[in-house]
Each structure stands twice: as structure tokens, then as C-alpha cells.
DOTOR-934015 format. One line per 10 residues: their letters; for each residue z, y, x of C-alpha. Coordinates in steps of 0.05 Angstrom, whole numbers. Each point is the difference from the previous one (the first is absolute). Example, Ala and Ser with C-alpha at 12.3 -4.5 7.8 and 13.67 -1.06 7.14 Angstrom:
2
AS = 156,-90,246  -13,69,27
# end
This chain:
819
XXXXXXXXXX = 1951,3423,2090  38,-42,43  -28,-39,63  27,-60,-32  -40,14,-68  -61,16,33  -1,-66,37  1,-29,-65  -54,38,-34  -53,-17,54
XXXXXXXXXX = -35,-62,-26  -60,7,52  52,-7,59  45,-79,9  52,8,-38  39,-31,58  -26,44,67  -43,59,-29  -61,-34,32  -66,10,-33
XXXXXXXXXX = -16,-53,-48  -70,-39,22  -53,17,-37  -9,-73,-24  66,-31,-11  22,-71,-34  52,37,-37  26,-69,-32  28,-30,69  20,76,25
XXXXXXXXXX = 41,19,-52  73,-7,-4  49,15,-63  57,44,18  40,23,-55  -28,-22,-56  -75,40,23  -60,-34,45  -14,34,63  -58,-6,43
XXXXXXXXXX = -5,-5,75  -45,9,48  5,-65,31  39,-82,13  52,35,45  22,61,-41  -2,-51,-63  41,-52,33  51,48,22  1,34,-62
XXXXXXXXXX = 13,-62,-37  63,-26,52  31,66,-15  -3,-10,-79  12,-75,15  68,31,29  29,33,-62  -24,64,44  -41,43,-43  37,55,8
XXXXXXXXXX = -33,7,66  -55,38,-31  33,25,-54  37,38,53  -35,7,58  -34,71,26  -48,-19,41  -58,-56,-9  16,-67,52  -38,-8,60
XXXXXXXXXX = -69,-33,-14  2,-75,8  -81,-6,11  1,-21,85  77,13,14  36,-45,35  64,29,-22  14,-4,-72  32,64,-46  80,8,18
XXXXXXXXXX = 18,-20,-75  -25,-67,21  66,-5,32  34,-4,-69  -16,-63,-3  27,-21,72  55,-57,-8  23,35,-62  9,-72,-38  57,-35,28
XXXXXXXXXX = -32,-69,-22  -39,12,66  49,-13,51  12,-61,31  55,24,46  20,58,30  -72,9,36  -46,-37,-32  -36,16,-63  -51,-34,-35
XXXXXXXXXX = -47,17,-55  -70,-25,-42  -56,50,-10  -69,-2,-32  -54,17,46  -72,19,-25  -73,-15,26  16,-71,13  -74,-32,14  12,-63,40
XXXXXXXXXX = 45,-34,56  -27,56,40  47,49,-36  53,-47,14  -7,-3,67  -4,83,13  49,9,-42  57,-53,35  -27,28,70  2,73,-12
XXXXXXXXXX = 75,-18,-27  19,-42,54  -16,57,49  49,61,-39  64,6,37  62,-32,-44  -38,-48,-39  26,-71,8  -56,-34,-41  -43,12,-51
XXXXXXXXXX = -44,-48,-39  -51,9,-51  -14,-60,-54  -64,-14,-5  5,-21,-71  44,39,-28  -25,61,35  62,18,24  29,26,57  74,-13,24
XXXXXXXXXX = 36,46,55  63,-11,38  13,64,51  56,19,33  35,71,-41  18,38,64  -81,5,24  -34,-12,-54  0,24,-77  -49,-21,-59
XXXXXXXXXX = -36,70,6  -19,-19,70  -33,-71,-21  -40,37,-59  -18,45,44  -27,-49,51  -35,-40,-56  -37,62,-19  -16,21,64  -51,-70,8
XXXXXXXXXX = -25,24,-71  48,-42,-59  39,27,-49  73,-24,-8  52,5,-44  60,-37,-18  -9,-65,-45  -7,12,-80  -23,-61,-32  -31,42,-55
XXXXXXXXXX = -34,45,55  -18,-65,39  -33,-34,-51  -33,68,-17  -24,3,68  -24,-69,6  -43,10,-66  -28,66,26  -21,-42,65  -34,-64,-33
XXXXXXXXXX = -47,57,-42  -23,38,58  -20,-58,30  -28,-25,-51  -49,64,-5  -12,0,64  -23,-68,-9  -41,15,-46  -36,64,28  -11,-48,66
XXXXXXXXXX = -31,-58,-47  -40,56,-30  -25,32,63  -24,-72,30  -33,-23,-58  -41,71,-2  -14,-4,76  -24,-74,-7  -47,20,-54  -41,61,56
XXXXXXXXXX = 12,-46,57  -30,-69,-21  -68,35,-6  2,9,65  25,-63,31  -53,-36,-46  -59,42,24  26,-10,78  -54,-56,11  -61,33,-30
XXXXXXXXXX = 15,68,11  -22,21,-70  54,62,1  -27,59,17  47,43,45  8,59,-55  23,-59,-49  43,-30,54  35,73,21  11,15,-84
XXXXXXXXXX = 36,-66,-2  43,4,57  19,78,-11  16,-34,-77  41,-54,29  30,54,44  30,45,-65  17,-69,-33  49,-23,58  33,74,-3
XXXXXXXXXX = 46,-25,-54  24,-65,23  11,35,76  39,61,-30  38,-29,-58  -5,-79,9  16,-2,79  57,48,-5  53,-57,11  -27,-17,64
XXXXXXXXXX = -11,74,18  70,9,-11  29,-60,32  -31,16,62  14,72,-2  70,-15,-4  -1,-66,53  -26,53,52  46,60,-18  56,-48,17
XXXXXXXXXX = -31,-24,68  -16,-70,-26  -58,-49,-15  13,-20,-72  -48,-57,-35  -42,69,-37  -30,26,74  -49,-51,8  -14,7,-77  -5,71,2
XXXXXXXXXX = -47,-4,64  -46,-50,-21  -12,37,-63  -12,71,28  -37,-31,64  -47,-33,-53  -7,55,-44  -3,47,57  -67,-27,31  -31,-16,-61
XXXXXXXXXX = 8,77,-16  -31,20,71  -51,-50,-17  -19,27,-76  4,74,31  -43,-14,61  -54,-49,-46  7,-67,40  53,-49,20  31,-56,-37
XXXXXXXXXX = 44,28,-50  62,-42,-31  15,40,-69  0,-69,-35  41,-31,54  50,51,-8  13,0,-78  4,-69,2  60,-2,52  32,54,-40
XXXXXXXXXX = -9,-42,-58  21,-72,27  55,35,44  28,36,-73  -1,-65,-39  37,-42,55  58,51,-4  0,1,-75  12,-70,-1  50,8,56
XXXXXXXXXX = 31,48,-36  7,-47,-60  26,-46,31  49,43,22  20,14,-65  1,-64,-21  39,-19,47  53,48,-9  -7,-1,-79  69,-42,-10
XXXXXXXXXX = 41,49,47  -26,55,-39  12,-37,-67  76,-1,22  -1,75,18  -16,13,-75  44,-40,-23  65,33,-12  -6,48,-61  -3,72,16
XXXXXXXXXX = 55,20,-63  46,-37,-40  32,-2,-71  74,13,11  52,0,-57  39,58,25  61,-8,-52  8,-80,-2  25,-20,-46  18,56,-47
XXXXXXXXXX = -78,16,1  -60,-37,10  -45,48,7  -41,2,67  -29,44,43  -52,-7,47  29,21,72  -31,-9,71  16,-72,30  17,32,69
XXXXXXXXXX = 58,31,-52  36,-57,-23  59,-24,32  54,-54,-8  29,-16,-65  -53,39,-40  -27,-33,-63  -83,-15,-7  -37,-31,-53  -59,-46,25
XXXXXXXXXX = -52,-5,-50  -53,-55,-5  -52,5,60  38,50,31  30,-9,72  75,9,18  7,62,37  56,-26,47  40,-57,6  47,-17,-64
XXXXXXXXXX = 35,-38,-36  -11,-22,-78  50,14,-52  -34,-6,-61  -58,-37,-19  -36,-66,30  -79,3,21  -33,-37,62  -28,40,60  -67,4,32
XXXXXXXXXX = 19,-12,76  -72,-14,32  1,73,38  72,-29,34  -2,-72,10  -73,-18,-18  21,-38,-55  -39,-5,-65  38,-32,-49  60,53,-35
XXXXXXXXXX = 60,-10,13  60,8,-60  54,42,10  59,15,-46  66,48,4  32,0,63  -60,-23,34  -26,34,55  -76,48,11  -36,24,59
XXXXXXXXXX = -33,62,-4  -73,-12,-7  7,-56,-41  -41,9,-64  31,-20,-72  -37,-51,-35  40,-12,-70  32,49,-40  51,67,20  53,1,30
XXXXXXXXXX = 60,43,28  19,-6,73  50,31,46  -25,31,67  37,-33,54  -45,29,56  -37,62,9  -79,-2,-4  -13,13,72  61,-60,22
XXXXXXXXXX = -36,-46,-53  -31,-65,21  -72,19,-11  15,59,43  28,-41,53  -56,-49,-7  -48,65,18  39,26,55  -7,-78,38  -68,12,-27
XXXXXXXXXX = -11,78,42  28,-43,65  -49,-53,-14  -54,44,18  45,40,57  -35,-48,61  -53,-37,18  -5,-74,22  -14,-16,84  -62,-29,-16
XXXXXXXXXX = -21,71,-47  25,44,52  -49,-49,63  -62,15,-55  5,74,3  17,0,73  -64,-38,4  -48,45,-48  25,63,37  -34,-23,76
XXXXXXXXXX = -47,-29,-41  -23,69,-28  -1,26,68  -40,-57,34  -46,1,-43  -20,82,12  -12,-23,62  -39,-60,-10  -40,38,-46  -16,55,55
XXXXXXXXXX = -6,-56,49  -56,-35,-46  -39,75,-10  -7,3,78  -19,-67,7  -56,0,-48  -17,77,27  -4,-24,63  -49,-54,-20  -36,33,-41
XXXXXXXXXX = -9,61,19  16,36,-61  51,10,-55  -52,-22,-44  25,-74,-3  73,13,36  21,53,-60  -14,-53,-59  39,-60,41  64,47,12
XXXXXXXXXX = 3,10,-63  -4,-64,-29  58,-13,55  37,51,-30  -2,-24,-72  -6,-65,8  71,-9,24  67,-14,-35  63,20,18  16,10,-77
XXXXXXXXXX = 6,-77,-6  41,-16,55  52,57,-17  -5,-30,-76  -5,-72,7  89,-9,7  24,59,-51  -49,-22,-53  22,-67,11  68,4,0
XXXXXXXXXX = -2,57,-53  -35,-52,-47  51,-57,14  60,39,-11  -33,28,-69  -1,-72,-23  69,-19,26  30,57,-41  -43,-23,-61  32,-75,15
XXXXXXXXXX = 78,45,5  6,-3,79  17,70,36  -33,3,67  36,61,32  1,-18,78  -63,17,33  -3,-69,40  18,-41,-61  -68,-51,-4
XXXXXXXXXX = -16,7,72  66,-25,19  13,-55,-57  -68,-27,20  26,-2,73  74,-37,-19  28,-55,29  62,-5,-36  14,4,-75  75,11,-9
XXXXXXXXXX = 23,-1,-72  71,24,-23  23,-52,-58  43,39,-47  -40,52,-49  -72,-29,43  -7,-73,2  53,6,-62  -10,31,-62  62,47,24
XXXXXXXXXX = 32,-5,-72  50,-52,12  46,-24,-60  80,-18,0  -1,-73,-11  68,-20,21  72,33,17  44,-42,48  76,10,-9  26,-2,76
XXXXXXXXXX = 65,34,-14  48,18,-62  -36,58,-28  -50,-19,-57  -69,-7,-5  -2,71,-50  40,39,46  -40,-21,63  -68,22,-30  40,66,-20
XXXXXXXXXX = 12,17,66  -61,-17,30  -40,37,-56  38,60,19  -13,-12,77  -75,9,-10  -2,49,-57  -43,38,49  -50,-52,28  -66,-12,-7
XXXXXXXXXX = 3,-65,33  -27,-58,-40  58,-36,5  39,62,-20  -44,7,-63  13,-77,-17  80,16,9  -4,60,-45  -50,-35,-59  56,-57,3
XXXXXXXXXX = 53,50,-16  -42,36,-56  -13,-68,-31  67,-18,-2  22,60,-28  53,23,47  29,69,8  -28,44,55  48,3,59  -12,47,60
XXXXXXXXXX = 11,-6,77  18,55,43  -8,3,81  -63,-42,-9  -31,-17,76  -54,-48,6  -22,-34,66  -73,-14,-3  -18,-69,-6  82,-25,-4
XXXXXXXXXX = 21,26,-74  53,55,-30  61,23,8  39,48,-46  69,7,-41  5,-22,-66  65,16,-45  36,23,66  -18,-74,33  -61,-6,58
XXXXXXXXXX = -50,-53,-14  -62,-23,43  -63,-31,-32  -52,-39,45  -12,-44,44  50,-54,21  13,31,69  7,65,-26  47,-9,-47  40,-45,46
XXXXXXXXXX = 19,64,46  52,6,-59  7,-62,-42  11,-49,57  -26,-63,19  -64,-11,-48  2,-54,-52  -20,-75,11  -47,-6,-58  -71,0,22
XXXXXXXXXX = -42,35,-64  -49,-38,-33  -81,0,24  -37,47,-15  48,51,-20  19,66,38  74,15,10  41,58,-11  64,3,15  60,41,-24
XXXXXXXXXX = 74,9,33  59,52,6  49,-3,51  22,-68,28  -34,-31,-65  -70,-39,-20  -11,23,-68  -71,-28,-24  -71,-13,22  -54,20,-36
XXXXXXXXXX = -58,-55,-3  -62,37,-11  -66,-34,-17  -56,31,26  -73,-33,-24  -64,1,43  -73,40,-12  -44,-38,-32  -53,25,58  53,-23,52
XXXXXXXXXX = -27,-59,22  -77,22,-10  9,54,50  36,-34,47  -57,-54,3  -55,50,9  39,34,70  21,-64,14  -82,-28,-5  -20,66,31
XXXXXXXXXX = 28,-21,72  61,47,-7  76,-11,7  35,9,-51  83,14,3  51,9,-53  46,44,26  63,14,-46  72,34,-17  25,-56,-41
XXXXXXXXXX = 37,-66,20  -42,-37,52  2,-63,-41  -24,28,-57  -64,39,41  -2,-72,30  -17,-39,-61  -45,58,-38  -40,-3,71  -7,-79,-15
XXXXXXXXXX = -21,10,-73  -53,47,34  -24,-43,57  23,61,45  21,-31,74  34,59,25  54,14,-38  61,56,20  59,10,-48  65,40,4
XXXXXXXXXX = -31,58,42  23,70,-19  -50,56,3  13,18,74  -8,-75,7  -71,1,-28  -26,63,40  21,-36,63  -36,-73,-25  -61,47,-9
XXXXXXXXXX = -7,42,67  16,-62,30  -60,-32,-33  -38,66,27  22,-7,71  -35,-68,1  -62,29,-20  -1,-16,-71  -30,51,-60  48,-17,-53
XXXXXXXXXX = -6,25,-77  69,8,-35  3,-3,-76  65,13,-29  33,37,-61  9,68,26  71,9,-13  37,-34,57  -65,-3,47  -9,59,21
XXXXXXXXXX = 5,0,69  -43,-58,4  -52,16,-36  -7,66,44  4,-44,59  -47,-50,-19  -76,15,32  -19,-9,-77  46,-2,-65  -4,-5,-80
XXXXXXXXXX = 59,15,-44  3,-24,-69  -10,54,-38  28,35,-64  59,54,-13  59,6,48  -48,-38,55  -61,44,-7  37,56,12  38,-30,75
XXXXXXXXXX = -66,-37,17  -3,-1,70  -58,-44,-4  -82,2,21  -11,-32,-66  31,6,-75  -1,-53,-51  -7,40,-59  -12,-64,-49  61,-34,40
XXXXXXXXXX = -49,-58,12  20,-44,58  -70,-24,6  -25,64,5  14,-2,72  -51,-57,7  -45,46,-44  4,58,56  -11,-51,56  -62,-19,-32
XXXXXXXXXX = -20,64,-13  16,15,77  -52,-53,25  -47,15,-44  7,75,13  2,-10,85  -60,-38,-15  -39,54,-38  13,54,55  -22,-42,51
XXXXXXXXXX = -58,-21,-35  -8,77,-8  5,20,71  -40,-54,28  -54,21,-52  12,79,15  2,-23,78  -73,-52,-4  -35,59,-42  14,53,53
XXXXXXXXXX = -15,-52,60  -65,-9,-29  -24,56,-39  10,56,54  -42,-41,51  -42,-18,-44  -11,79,-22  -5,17,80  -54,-41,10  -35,28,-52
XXXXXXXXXX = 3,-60,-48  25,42,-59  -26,69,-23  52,48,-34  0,-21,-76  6,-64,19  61,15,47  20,37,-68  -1,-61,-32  42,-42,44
XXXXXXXXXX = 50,43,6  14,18,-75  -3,-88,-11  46,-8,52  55,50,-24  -13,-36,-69  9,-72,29  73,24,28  16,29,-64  -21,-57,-45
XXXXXXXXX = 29,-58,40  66,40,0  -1,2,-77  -5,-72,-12  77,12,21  14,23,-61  -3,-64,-38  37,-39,48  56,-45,-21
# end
């Protein structure tokens, strides 16, 4: 028999590094399926590698392999085929250094976790940043490729005691249910322990006074309460155990030391105390911390959830397989492929209530679409032939036939989830101060703690009194709330934005909209519906109307310009054969320039089309029209009048900056009389037409160089640059825009008075954390002093603690239904 077959025929040993299996193993959350078979390993760390490997496509690895891996149980290194997986997807690279990736880590318990985690990170050579989402329970990683590989951040992520593996959003959410349960029993068995240790100990505290216990009685009962707390410290405490463990094998004070220390200092002398037959003993005290502490973080970690239920609703969202009709049109029948297999061209059927597995276009059939996952919109939508889907979007009516026109990983819902991943890639200034904060705080108070046992030592001349007030110190404190009080928060508000169709992917978004001073709004495609019409054709030189729109149809054949698409639906309406340019060149913000039928044309602005044409015509256009011009050489052919209507939330959201003490500008492209009078209509004072897009970056660091916090929202086509340069930015979102969005923010319902909506949200959100932190920063300021001076015996310190974790959280939810 082979070595390789006898590796497989040992079922006793992990199937992974020929360890011993433990003689009491959760075989459900150890087990990993590798080629069609379940096999068990001996622990997180063999199982999590195990897993990346088959995660890989990389099973041969033990098909093949002669000798077993090296055990993952305490090894800072991880197995060599770990390095399979090292920058072997090209979708990781940012440039020619950088990489970037998203992994699921396990054993998240509280903000503590996030904190260890983002410092042990921080600290391994090459790695540029890494963040972990609090809500999402994700962690993002940029590192450098030359020192640093993915093997080497697993490995450092195992070495403080979490498994990690690149993201799955099967595995994830398999993960994540797997979490919530334990808990949940570990809930339980603490509920169960205190409510069995109450039931020996009140006896006892009602027969203080009269002394009706006998000392046999009292021993049997506290030897009883003894074996009844067994449970809840084993089992029940083991997140704190572990969190602590792992805080100190990194050489750092997470939020579980003082935790873990006030728990095993309590149940430590109450031990001594049952063994030697006197003392004070605290078995009561310390089940009911366990218990408290346990149901705080299972409401935290519903919140969590919550909070980061509509990002995970979008990760499901694209279909998995789809129905494609292989021989269109000779045969109809379907087959159901992989989604990740389509490509462009192919031919799907949609049926009702399923989603589109990539963007597409329909070619037979009409039905209406379900778009709430995209654009938060309610109501369907109709579509017919030749209109347009984004993958994700869920058909409502009857079947249809579509052509892909992008692959499912370039679809819209895919690009919506990758500006969803860098959503969670940072954290805001004032996140970042909190767990700067809770980090000394941890620290400070070990020592106050120790300063508050001498103390009361000193004074009373025994550890009787000075044990009992340390470790109400110890417990009574709450670094959990300050470290949670701005993630929950902000985790909650952008769960309801996304319900309400706004993106929040920069990490300063709300903190900085709160703080603008100037509101600069681009007019065309944002204050504008962005859909203008053709509503006249001025003649300016002998070639005819029909011939003019010809030409400049074929000019922006390409463009996805709104005034492009009005140009083009003019053309279709009228009929007109299609006609195509050749040595197209556009200058951004100025118009086209190209050769049509062996003859160059521009189309544009007035001065642009001038550097060929001439001198530009006399005849001013009419108000409230946008001008496009067309010429050849020496020659004014035509201008375009193009009619452009406002939003009907325009004017609301102008009012509401404008009555919110902010500035607001319209900055524009088009003809400065026409951004003049739509600026008028609006009640806007400042009012800039005619600037190109180099133009409008300068207007905005200029702004910025003053002192000013401005907040651009434009249409994401042509603003670019200034929406990156902007301290905060929204695009209008949808199609060709999502996909370029430069912006903090994304419009997904193409609402201009959404933008009022975040702004709102932003106050209401700034307000929340900083009612959270002063509450966080008032309990501590009181309760620790209060617990030094002996005011507050353990449970009760118990007790604060666990309500003021639960204040944080529950204030931060009332996010979630902000408007």
C-alpha cells in the first residue's frame, strides 16, 4: 500500500496533518468536503486551510501529495501549499506592486476582534492597510506583492488564534450561521448556570441576618453552586477566554483582558474560599456577568447583521446558473450553464421571478423588472425589445429572451458589489480616534484596577475587602461601547441608505457631508433630468436640416453623453440611415471631431467648433435651450437646440442646503447663460457656466484652499476628476455611471433629493455617535469610581456593563429607520 493510500485510510488521524483527532470533536464546523467525501480535522487551522486549498480548484493537493502537511494547531507558519493561493488571481492587482484582496475571518466576538485583528496586520511587513467591517464581518487587505503574499496574512491571522480564508458568500453566510448558534448555546448554558446558582445562593443571603444556616448547609450549597458555575466558566466564558488569550499572544490589551480577569479573579477566590470553608464567595456574581456580558454581544451581534443584511442581500443576488439557448435560433432548447460562463452575444431565457444573470439586452418578449436590490425602487419597471437589463434585476411579468451584452462578473450588480467591498475597505477619523481611545483605555484601567487593590489593602489591611472592589473595577468597565458606539452607528445608517438606493462607499462619506460648507451641483444629468429632447434644428448654412442631424448622429454613434443620446433618438425617430464617422477625437467638455463621407465635421460648443467654421453665428439661441453646434471646414452648418427639463426635487433640495446655512453653487459645462437662468429658476446665487472639466477641478480646490468642505454632485460621466477631488461627492447613479463612479456616494434611484436624504441621515447619524460616546464616556467616568470606592459589588458592576454595551447598540439601530 502506498503512503499516499494509507494517509487516506486513517480516519483517527486529520485528514489534513496526520494529527490525532481530539477525543471530543464538533465534527460539523471541522469538517471540510474535498472531492466529493467529508473529512475531519483536528482543529480551526487545519480546517481553514484545508478549505482555501479546495476553495482554489486545488484538490489535487491531496490527491497527490506523499506526505501529510505540517500541523496547523500553534504554527505560525502555515503548510507550503498555502502558497497556491498567493496572488494567483490576477483580479488582485492594483498595479504592478500592489495587490488587494477580501477574506472571511472566523471567531469574530466584538470590536475587540476588530481591533487585534487591524493591529496585528498593521504590524506584518508589506501590508499597506487592512480593514475589517464590522458588519459585514469582513476583512479587506492591500499589501505590497514583493514582501508580502496572502499565505503570510493567514498565517499571521492564525497565529493570534482566527481562522481565515478567502471570501465565499456561501461559506460566509455558512460561517455567520454557525456563529449566531454557538452563541446562542452558550447563552443559554450561562442563563442556565445563573438561574441554578441563584436558586443555592439566595438561601444563604436570606438567612445572613439571623444566622439560621448551619455551616454544613452553608458549605453543601456553596460546593453546589461551585459544580453549577463549572459550565458557564468552561463552555459559556470561552469567548472571553479566547479573546484575551489571543490580545496577550499578540502583545496587546484588547477589550476581553479586563473581562477575562475579572471573571477568573472572581471565580478564583470564591474557589479558595469554598475549598478553605470561609470567605465571601461570588459564584452568583460570576454567572450573572457571563450571562449579561453574552446577551449584550448577541444583540450586538444582531445588530451587526442587521445592519449588514442589504449588502448581503446584493451578494446573493446574481443567480449562480443560467438558461442559455445554445443554438438560437435554429433551437430553443436551453441548458442550464454556470453564470461566470456566459459571455457576450450568448442567448438566455429569463423566466418569471428569476434574476438576469448578467447584463442584457431583450429581444423577444415584454415583462417589467423588479429593481429594488439596484436602485431601491419598488414599483416595476416595463421593459420591451431593445430595452436594456442589469444583472440582478429580477423579472416580474412573463419570459423572455435576452442577449448577454456583458459578462456576469462586468455586470452592474457586480459592479455595484465591488463599490460595495471598498465601502467597507476604511474606517472614518472619528472610528479610527474611538479605537485609539478604547486601546489606552484597556491599559489604564489594569492599572487603576491594581492601583484601587493597594489602596483599599493598604487601608484595610487585608484582601478581604480590596479583592471584591478590584474586581468590580475590572468588570464594571466598558471599553466595548466606546469601540462600538461609531461602526454600529454608521453601519446602521448606511443599511438604511442602501434600502432608500444610496451607495455609501467612501469611508468619510456622513462625517464629511455633515461637516460641508459648500454644495456644488453639476446641472446637466443632476439638477436636470439628463434626458434632453431635440426641439428645434436651426439652418445656419446651405446643407439641410436631414443631412445635418445625419452627420451629427454619426459623430456620436459612440457616446453616452445625454445630449449624444438625444442626437441619436432624433435620428431613429426620423428614420434616417445609419452613417459612420471615422478618426473620431473628442475634447472633453468642447464636443467631436471626426470624418464623415471623406469631409471633417466638429460638433459642440460654439468655440469649439469655431477653430474650423470661422467666426460663430450672430443668432443668440432661445432661453432655456442648450446649444449644439455643427460645422465642416470654413462653414456653419446647424445648431442643435436641445431642451433639457428640470427634477421635480430640484428646487426642494436646493431649499433644504440653502435653509441648512450652506452654499450652494451650480457649477456647469454648458453655455453660461443658460447655467445663469436654471440658477435663477432655482434661487441658486452662485452660478458658473461654460467651465470645462479642468475648469471645474480648479473652481473646486480653489474653494478648498479657502477653507471650505465642499460636496460635488454630478453625473459621473464627464465629472470625474471632480468628484475625486471634491472632500465629499455623489454621482448619479445607474449603468455606464455606476461603473466610472468616482464618487463617496451613488445614487442608485437617480434621485436628486436623495442627496438631501444622505445629509439628513449624516446629522442624524453624527448625532447618534456622539450621543453614544458621551454616554460610553459618562458611564465609565462614573461607574469605575464609583466601583473603587466600593459603591458597587461585582454583579452589579456586571450589570452596568452588559446595559451599557446594550445602550450603544440600541441607539445605533434607531439608524436604521432614518429617512
Amino acid at each position: 500500500m502506498s503512503h499516499t493510500t494509507q494517509l487516506k485510510d486513517e480516519p483517527a488521524l486529520c485528514y489534513h496533518c496526520g494529527q490525532p483527532l481530539p477525543a471530543v470533536l464538533d465534527h460539523a464546523a471541522w469538517t471540510v468536503q474535498i472531492a466529493g467525501a467529508a473529512h475531519t480535522m483536528c482543529c480551526p487551522g487545519c480546517a481553514a486551510v484545508a478549505q482555501t486549498i479546495v476553495d482554489l480548484g486545488q484538490e489535487s493537493y491531496y490527491r497527490d501529495r506523499t506526505a501529510y502537511a505540517a500541523s496547523a494547531e500553534g504554527a505560525q507558519q502555515l503548510p507550503p501549499e498555502l502558497q497556491l493561493y498567493d496572488n494567483a488571481d490576477p483580479r488582485f492587482a492594483l498595479d504592478e506592486d500592489s495587490r488587494e484582496s477580501t477574506f472571511t475571518v472566523e471567531g469574530i466576538r466584538c470590536a475587540a476582534c476588530v481591533w487585534l485583528i487591524e493591529q496585528r496586520l498593521a504590524r506584518l511587513p508589506g501590508v499597506d492597510s487592512a480593514q475589517l467591517n464590522v458588519a459585514t464581518e469582513k476583512l479587506y487587505v492591500r499589501w505590497r506583492s514583493v514582501e508580502c503574499n496572502p499565505g503570510d496574512i493567514l498565517a499571521a491571522l492564525h497565529g493570534i488564534g482566527y481562522a481565515a480564508y478567502p471570501y465565499d458568500v456561501e461559506r460566509h453566510a455558512d460561517q455567520q450561521r454557525r456563529a449566531a448558534k454557538t452563541l446562542g448555546r452558550q447563552l443559554f448554558v450561562a442563563g442556565l448556570s445563573m438561574m441554578q446558582v441563584m436558586m443555592y445562593v439566595a438561601p444563604s443571603y436570606l438567612a445572613a441576618g439571623d444566622g439560621t444556616l448551619d455551616d454544613s448547609m452553608a458549605t453543601l450549597m456553596r460546593w453546589a453552586s461551585l459544580l453549577l458555575t463549572l459550565p458557564a466558566i468552561v463552555y459559556s466564558a470561552q469567548p472571553f477566554w479566547r479573546g484575551a488569550f489571543a490580545s496577550l499572544r499578540a502583545r496587546s490589551l484588547g477589550m476581553d483582558v479586563p473581562v477575562a480577569l475579572g471573571i477568573a479573579a472572581a471565580f478564583g477566590a470564591s474557589v479558595l474560599a469554598t475549598i478553605r470553608g470561609s470567605g465571601e464567595v461570588w459564584f452568583d456574581s460570576v454567572t450573572m456577568f457571563i450571562f449579561l456580558l453574552l446577551c449584550s454581544r448577541f444583540l450586538e451581534l444582531r445588530a451587526r447583521r442587521k445592519a449588514g443584511a442589504a449588502l448581503e442581500r446584493l451578494q446573493h443576488a446574481l443567480p449562480a446558473s443560467a438558461s442559455l439557448l445554445e443554438h438560437y435560433p435554429a433551437n430553443r432548447a436551453a441548458t442550464i450553464v454556470r453564470a461566470a460562463a456566459l459571455v457576450v452575444d450568448n442567448i438566455i431565457v429569463i423566466k418569471p421571478g428569476e434574476a438576469a444573470a448578467a447584463d442584457c439586452v431583450i429581444i423577444e418578449g415584454r415583462t417589467s423588472l423588479d429593481l429594488s436590490l439596484l436602485s431601491g425602487e419598488s414599483a416595476p419597471v416595463p421593459k420591451i425589445a431593445g430595452d436594456a437589463i442589469p444583472g440582478g434585476a429580477i423579472n416580474a411579468g412573463s419570459m423572455i429572451l435576452a442577449r448577454v451584452t456583458k459578462r456576469a462578473q462586468d455586470s452592474t450588480l457586480s459592479d455595484l458589489i465591488k463599490l460595495i467591498h471598498r465601502a467597507g475597505g476604511d474606517k472614518p477619523h472619528i472610528a479610527q480616534w474611538a479605537d485609539r481611545v478604547a486601546a489606552w483605555f484597556v491599559a489604564g484601567l489594569l492599572l487603576f484596577a491594581l492601583t484601587a487593590f493597594g489602596c483599599w489593602y493598604w487601608l484595610d489591611g487585608s484582601a478581604l475587602r480590596a479583592w471584591p472592589i478590584a474586581i468590580a473595577v475590572l468588570v464594571v468597565s466598558c471599553p466595548c461601547a466606546l469601540s462600538l458606539a461609531t461602526p454600529t452607528a454608521l453601519a446602521a445608517a448606511t443599511d438604511a441608505l442602501l434600502r432608500q438606493g444610496v451607495l455609501v462607499t467612501g469611508p468619510q462619506t456622513l462625517e464629511t457631508l455633515h461637516r460641508a460648507t459648500h454644495i456644488v451641483l453639476d446641472k446637466t444629468g443632476t439638477l436636470t433630468w439628463g434626458r434632453p429632447v431635440l426641439q428645434q434644428i436651426q439652418q445656419l448654412g446651405a446643407m439641410q436640416p436631414d443631412f445635418c442631424l445625419q452627420v451629427a448622429a454619426a459623430l456620436e454613434a459612440g457616446s453616452a453623453h445625454p445630449l449624444a443620446r438625444a442626437i441619436l433618438n432624433a435620428a431613429a425617430e426620423a428614420g434616417r440611415e445609419n452613417w459612420h464617422a471615422t478618426a473620431l477625437a473628442e475634447t472633453a467638455g468642447c464636443g467631436l471631431e471626426g470624418m464623415v463621407h471623406n469631409r471633417r465635421y466638429r460638433l459642440g460648443s460654439a468655440q469649439f467648433v469655431a477653430g474650423i467654421s470661422g467666426l460663430p453665428p450672430e443668432r443668440a439661441p432661445a432661453d432655456g435651450v442648450t446649444p449644439v453646434y455643427l460645422g465642416a471646414d470654413g462653414q456653419w452648418l446647424a445648431c442643435f437646440l436641445l431642451y433639457d427639463g428640470l427634477r421635480p426635487d430640484a428646487q426642494e433640495t436646493v431649499n433644504y442646503f440653502r435653509h441648512a446655512g450652506k452654499t450652494v453653487v451650480l457649477l456647469s459645462g454648458d453655455d453660461a447663460t443658460l447655467a445663469r437662468r436654471v440658477g435663477d429658476q432655482l434661487g441658486i446665487e452662485t452660478t458658473v457656466g461654460g467651465y470645462l472639466p479642468a475648469d471645474k477641478l480648479n473652481f473646486v480646490q480653489q474653494l478648498q484652499r479657502r477653507g471650505c468642505v465642499v460636496a460635488m454632485i454630478g453625473d459621473g460621466i464627464n465629472d470625474a476628476a471632480v468628484l475625486g477631488a471634491a472632500d465629499v461627492s455623489f454621482a448619479m447613479g445607474g449603468g455606464a455611471a455606476l461603473a466610472q463612479a468616482h464618487a463617496d456616494a451613488v445614487l442608485l434611484n437617480g434621485r436628486l433629493g436623495a442627496v438631501a436624504d444622505s445629509a439628513r441621515a449624516a446629522d442624524r447619524t453624527m448625532r447618534i455617535i456622539r450621543q453614544n460616546l458621551g454616554w460610553a464616556t459618562l458611564y465609565n467616568l462614573v461607574a469605575i469610581p464609583a466601583a473603587a470606592f466600593g459603591l458597587l459589588n461585582p454583579w452589579l458592576s456586571g450589570v452596568g456593563m452588559a446595559v451599557s454595551s446594550a445602550v450603544v447598540v440600541l441607539n445605533a439601530l434607531r439608524l436604521r429607520r432614518c429617512a
